[in-house]
CHARMM internal coordinates of N, CA and C (Angstrom, degrees):
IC EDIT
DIST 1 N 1 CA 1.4459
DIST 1 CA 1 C 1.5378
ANGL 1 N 1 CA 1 C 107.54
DIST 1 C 2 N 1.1850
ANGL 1 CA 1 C 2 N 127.32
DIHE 1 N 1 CA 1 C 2 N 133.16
DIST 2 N 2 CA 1.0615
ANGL 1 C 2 N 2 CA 134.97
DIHE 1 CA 1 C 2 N 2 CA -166.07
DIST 2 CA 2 C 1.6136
ANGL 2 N 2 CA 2 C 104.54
DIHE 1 C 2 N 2 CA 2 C -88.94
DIST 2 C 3 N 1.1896
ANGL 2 CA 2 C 3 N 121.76
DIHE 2 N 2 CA 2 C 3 N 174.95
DIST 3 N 3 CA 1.5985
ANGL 2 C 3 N 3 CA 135.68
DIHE 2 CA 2 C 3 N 3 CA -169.25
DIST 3 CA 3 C 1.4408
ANGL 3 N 3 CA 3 C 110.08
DIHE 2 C 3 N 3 CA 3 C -80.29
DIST 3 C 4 N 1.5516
ANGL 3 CA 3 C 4 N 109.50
DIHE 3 N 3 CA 3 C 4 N -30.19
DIST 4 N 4 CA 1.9638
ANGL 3 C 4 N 4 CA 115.43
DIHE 3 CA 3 C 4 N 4 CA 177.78
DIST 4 CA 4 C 1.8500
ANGL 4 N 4 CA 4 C 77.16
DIHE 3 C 4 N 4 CA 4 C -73.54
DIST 4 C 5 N 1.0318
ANGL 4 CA 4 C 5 N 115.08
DIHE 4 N 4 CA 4 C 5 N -64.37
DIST 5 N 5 CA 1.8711
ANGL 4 C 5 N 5 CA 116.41
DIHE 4 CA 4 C 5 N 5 CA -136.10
DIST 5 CA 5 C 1.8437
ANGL 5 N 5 CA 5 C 75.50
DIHE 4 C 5 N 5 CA 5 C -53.14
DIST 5 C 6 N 1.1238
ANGL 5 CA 5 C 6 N 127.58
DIHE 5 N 5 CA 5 C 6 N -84.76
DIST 6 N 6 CA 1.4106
ANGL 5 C 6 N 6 CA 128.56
DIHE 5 CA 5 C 6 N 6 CA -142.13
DIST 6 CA 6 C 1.8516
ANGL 6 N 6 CA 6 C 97.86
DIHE 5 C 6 N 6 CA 6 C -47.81
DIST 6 C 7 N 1.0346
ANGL 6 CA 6 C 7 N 117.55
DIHE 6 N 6 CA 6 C 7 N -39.02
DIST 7 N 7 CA 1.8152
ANGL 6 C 7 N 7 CA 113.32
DIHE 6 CA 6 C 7 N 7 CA -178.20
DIST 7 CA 7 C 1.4717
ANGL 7 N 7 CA 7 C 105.04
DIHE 6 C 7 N 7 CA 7 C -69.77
DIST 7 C 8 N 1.2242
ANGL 7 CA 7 C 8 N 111.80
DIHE 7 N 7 CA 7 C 8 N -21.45
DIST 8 N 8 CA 1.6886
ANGL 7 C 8 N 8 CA 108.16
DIHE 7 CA 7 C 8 N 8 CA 174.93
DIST 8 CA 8 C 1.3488
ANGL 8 N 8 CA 8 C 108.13
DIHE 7 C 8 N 8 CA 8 C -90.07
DIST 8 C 9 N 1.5019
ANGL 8 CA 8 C 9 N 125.46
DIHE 8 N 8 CA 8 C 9 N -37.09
DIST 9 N 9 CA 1.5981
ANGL 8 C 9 N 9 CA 117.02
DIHE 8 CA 8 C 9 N 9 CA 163.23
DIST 9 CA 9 C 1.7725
ANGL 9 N 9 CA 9 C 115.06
DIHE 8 C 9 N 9 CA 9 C -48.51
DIST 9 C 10 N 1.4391
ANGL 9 CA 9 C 10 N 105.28
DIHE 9 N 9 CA 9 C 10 N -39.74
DIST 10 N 10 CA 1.3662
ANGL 9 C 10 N 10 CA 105.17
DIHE 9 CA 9 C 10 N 10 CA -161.22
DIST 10 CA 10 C 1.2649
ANGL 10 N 10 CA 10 C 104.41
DIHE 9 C 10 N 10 CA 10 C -61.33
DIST 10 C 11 N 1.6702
ANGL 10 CA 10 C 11 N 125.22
DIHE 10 N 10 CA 10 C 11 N -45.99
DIST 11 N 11 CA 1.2913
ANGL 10 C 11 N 11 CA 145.66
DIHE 10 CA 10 C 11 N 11 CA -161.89
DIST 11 CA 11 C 1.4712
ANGL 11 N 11 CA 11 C 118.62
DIHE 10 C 11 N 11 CA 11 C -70.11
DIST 11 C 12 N 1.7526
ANGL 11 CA 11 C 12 N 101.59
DIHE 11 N 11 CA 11 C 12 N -30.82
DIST 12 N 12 CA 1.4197
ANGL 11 C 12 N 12 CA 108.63
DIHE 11 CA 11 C 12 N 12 CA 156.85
DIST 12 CA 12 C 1.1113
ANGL 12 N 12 CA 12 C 150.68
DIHE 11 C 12 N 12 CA 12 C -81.11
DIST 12 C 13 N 1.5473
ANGL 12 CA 12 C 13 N 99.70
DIHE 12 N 12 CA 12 C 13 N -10.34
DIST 13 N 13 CA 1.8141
ANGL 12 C 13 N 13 CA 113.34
DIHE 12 CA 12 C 13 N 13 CA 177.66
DIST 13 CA 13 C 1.8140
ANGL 13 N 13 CA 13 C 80.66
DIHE 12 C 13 N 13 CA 13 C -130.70
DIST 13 C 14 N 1.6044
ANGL 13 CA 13 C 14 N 94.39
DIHE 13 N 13 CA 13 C 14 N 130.30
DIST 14 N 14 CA 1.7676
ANGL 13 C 14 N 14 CA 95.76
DIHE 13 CA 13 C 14 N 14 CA 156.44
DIST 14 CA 14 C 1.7833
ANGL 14 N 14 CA 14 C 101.47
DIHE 13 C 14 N 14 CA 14 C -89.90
DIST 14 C 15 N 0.8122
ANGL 14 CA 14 C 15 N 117.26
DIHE 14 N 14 CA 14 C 15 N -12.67
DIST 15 N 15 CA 1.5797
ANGL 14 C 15 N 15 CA 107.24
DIHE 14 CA 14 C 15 N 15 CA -165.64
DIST 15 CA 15 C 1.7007
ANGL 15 N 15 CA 15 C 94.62
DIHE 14 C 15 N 15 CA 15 C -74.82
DIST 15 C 16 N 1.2569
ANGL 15 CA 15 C 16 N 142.44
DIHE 15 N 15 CA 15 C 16 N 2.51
DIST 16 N 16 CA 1.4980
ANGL 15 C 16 N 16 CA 128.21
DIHE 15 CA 15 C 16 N 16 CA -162.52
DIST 16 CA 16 C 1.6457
ANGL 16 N 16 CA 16 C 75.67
DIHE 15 C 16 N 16 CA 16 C -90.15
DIST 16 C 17 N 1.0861
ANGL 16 CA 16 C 17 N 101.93
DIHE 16 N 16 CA 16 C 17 N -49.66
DIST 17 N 17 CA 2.2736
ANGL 16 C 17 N 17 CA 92.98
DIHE 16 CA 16 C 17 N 17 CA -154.12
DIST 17 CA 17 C 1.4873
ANGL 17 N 17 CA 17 C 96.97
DIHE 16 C 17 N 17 CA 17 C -72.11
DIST 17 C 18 N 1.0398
ANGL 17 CA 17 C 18 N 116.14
DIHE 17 N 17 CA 17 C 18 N 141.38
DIST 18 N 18 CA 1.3291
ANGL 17 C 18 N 18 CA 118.54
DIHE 17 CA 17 C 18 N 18 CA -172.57
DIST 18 CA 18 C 2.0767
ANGL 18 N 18 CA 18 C 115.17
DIHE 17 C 18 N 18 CA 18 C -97.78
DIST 18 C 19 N 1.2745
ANGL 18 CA 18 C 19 N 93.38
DIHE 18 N 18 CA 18 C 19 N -41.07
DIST 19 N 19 CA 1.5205
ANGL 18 C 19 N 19 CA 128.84
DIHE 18 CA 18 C 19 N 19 CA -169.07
DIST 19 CA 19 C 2.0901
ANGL 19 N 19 CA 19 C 105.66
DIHE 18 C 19 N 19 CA 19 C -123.91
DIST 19 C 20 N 1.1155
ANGL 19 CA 19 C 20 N 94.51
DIHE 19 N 19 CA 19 C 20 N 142.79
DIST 20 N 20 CA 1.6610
ANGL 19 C 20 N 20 CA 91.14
DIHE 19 CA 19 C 20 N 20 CA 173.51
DIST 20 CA 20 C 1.7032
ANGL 20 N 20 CA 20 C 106.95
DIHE 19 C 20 N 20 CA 20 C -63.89
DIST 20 C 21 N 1.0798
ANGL 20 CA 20 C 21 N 125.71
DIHE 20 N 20 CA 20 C 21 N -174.95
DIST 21 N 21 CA 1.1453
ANGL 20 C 21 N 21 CA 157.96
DIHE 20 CA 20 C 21 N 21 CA 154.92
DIST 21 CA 21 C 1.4123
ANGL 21 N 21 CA 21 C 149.95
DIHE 20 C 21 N 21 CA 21 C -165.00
DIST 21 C 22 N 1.0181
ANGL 21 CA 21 C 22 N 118.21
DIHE 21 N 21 CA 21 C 22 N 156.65
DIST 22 N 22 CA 1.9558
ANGL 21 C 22 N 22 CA 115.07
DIHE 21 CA 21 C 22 N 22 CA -173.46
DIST 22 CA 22 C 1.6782
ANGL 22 N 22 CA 22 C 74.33
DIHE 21 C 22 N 22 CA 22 C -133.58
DIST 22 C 23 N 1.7972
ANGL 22 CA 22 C 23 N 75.27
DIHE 22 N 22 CA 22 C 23 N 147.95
DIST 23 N 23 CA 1.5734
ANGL 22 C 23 N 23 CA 95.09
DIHE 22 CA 22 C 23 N 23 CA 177.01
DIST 23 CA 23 C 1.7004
ANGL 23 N 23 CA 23 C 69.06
DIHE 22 C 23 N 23 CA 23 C -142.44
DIST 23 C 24 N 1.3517
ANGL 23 CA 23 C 24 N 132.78
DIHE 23 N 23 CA 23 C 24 N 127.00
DIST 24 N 24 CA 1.2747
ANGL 23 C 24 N 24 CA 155.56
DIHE 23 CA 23 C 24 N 24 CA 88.31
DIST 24 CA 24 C 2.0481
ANGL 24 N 24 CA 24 C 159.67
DIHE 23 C 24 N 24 CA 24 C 13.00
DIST 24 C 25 N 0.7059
ANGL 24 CA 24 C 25 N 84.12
DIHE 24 N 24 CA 24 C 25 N 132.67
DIST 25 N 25 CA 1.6113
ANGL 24 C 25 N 25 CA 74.73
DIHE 24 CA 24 C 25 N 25 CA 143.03
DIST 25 CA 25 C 1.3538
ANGL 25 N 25 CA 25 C 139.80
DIHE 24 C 25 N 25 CA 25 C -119.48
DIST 25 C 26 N 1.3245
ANGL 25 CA 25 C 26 N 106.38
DIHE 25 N 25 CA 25 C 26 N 109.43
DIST 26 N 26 CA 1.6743
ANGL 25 C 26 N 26 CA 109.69
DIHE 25 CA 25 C 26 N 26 CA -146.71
DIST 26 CA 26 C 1.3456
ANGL 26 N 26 CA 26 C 129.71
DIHE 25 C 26 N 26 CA 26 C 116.70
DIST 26 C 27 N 1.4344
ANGL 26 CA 26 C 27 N 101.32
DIHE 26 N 26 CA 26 C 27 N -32.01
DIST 27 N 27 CA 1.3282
ANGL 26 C 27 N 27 CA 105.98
DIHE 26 CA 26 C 27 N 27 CA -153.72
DIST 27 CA 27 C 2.0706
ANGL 27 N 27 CA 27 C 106.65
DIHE 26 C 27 N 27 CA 27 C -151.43
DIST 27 C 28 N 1.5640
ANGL 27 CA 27 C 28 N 106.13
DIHE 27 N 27 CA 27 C 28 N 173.83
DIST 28 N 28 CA 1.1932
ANGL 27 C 28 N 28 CA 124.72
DIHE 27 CA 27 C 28 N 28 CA 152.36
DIST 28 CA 28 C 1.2239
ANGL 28 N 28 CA 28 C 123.43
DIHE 27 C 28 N 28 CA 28 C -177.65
DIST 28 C 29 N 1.9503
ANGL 28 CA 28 C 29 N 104.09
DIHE 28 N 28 CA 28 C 29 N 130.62
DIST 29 N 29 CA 1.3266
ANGL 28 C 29 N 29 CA 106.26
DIHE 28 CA 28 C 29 N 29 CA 172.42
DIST 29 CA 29 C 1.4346
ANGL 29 N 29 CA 29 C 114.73
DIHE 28 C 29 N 29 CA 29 C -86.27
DIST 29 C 30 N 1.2862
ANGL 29 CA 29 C 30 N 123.80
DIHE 29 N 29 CA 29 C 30 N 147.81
DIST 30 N 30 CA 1.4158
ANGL 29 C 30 N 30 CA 152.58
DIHE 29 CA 29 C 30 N 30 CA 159.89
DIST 30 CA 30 C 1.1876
ANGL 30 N 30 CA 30 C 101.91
DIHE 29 C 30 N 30 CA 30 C -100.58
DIST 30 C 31 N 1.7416
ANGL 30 CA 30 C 31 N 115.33
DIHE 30 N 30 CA 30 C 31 N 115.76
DIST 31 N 31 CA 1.6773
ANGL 30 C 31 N 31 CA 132.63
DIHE 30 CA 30 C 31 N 31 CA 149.92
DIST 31 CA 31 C 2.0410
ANGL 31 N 31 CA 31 C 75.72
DIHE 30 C 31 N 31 CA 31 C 98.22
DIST 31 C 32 N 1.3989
ANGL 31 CA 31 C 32 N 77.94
DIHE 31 N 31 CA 31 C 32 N -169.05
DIST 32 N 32 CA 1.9171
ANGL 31 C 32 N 32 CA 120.73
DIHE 31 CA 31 C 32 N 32 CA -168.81
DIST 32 CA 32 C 0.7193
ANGL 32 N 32 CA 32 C 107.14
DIHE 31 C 32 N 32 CA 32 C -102.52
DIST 32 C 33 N 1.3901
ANGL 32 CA 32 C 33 N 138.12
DIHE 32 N 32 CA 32 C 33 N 113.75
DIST 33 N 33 CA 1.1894
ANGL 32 C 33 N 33 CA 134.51
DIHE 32 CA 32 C 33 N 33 CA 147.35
DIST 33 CA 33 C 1.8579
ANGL 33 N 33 CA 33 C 108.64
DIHE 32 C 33 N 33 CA 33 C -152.94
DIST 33 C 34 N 1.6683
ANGL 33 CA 33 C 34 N 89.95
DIHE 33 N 33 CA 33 C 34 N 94.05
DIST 34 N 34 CA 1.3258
ANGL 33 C 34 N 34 CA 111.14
DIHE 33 CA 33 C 34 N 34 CA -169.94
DIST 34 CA 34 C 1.6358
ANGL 34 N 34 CA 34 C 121.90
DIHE 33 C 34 N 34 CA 34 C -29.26
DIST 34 C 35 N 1.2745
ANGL 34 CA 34 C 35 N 119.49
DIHE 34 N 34 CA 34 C 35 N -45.47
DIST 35 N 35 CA 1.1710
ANGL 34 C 35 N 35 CA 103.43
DIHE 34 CA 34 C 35 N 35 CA -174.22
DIST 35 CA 35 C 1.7045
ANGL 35 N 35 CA 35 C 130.86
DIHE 34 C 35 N 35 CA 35 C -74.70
DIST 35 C 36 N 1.7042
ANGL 35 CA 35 C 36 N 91.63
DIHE 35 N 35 CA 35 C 36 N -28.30
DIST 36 N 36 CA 1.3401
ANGL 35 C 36 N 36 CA 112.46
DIHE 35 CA 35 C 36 N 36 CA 168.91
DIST 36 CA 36 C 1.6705
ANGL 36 N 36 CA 36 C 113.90
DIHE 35 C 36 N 36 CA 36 C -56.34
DIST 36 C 37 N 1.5588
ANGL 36 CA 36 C 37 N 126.43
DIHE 36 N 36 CA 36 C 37 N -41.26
DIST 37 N 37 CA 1.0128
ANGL 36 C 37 N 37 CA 132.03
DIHE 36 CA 36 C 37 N 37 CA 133.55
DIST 37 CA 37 C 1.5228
ANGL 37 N 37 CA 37 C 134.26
DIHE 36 C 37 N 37 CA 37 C -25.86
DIST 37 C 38 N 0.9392
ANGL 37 CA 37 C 38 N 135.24
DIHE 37 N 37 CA 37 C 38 N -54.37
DIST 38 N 38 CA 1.1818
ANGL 37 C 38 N 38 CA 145.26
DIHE 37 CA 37 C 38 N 38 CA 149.69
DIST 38 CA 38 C 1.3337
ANGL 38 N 38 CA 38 C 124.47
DIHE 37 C 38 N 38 CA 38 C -28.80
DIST 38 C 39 N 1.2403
ANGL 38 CA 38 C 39 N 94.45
DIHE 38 N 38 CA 38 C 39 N -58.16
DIST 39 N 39 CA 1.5491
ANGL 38 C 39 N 39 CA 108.30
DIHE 38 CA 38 C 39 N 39 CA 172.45
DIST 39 CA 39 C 1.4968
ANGL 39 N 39 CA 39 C 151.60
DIHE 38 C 39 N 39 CA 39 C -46.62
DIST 39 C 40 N 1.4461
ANGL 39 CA 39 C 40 N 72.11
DIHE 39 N 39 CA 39 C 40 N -35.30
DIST 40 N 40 CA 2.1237
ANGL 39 C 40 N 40 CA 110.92
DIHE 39 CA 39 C 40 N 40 CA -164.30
DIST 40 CA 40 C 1.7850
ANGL 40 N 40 CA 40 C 94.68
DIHE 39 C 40 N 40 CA 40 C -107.64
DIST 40 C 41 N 0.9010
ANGL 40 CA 40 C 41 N 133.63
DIHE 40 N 40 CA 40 C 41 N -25.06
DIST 41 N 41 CA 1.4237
ANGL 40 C 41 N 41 CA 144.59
DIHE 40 CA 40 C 41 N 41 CA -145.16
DIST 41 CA 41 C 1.8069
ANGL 41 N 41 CA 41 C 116.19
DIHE 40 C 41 N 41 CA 41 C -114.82
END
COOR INIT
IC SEED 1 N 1 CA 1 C
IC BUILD
């Protein structure tokens, strides 16, 4: 599965992501945690 197909699966079912995430440069957060958010954002 290519990198478009899986971001277009993701976009069509919310139930696949379970938890938020940032995927980055450098980096990725897994879950909430606002300030860390803040940070990166």
């Amino acid at each position: 599965m290519s990198e478009a197909e899986q971001f277009e699966l993701l976009a069509s079912d919310g139930m696949l992501v379970k938890r938020p995430l940032l995927v980055g440069d450098g980096f990725v957060l897994v879950g909430f945690k606002e300030d860390e958010w803040k940070a990166r954002v």
